[in-house]
C-alpha positions in Angstrom: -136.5 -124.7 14.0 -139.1 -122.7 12.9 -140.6 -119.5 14.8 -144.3 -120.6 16.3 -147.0 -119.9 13.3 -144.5 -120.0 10.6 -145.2 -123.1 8.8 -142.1 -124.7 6.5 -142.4 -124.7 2.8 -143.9 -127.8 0.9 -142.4 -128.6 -2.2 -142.6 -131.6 -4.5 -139.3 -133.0 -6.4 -139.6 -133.0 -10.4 -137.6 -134.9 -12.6 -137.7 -135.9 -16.1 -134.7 -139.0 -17.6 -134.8 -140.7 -20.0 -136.0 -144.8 -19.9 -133.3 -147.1 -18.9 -130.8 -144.6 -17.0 -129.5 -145.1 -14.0 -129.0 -141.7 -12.7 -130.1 -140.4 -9.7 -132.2 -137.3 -10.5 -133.9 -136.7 -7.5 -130.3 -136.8 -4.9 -129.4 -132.9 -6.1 -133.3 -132.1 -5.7 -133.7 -133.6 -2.3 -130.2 -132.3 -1.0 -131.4 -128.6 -2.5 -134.7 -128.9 -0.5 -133.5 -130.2 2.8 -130.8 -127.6 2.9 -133.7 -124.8 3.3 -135.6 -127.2 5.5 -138.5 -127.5 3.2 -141.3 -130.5 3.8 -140.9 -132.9 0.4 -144.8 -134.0 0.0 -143.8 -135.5 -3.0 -141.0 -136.9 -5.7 -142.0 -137.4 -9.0 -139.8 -138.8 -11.9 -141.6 -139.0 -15.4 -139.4 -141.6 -17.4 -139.4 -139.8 -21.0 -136.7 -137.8 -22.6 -135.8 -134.4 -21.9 -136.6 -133.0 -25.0 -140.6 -134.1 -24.8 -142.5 -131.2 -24.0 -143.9 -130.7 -20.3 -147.5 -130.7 -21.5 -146.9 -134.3 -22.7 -144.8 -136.0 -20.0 -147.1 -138.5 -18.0 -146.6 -137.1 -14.5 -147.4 -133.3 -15.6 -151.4 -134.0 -14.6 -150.4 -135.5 -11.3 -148.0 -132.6 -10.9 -150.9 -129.8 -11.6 -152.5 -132.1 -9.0 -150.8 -131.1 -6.7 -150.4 -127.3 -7.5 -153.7 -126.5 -8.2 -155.1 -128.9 -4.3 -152.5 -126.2 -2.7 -150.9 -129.7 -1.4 -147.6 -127.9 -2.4 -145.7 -124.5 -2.4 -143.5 -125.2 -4.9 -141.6 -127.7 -7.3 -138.7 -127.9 -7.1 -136.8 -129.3 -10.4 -133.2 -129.4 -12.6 -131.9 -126.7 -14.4 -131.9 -128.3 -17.5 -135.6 -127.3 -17.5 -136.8 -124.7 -19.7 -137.4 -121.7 -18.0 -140.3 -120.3 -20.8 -142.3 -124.0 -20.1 -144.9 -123.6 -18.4 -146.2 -125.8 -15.7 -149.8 -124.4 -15.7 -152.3 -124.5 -18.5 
């Protein structure tokens, strides 16, 4: 439980996999999250393969959505990411 005024963190779950898999990329996401009791406003999974850039993923505007309404703190995502992409524009 949270101190009073101290408001939890709100993150949204990114995933990127490829069409037709059956893996379950947001389970690590969602267990990393809840483990440091942060609010998931949202759980996105753009259905492309990994190696398409972020800027072209389908879900990336929806994503900066939510950044850029302050809707969300964070994102939280896999490590196979890229750590030179860059979410913003």
């Amino acid at each position: 439980m949270l101190p009073v005024g101290i408001a939890r963190i709100r993150v949204v779950l990114y995933a990127c996999q490829p069409m037709h898999s059956n893996a379950q990329p947001l389970a690590p996401l969602r267990t990393f999250a809840e483990a440091r009791d942060w609010t998931i406003v949202a759980e996105l999974i753009d259905m492309a393969p990994h190696e398409v850039p972020l800027t072209e993923r389908p879900l990336r505007p929806r994503l900066i959505e939510f950044i850029d309404s302050g809707q969300t703190d964070g994102v939280v995502t896999s490590a196979w990411s890229s750590t030179e992409e860059k979410i913003r524009r």
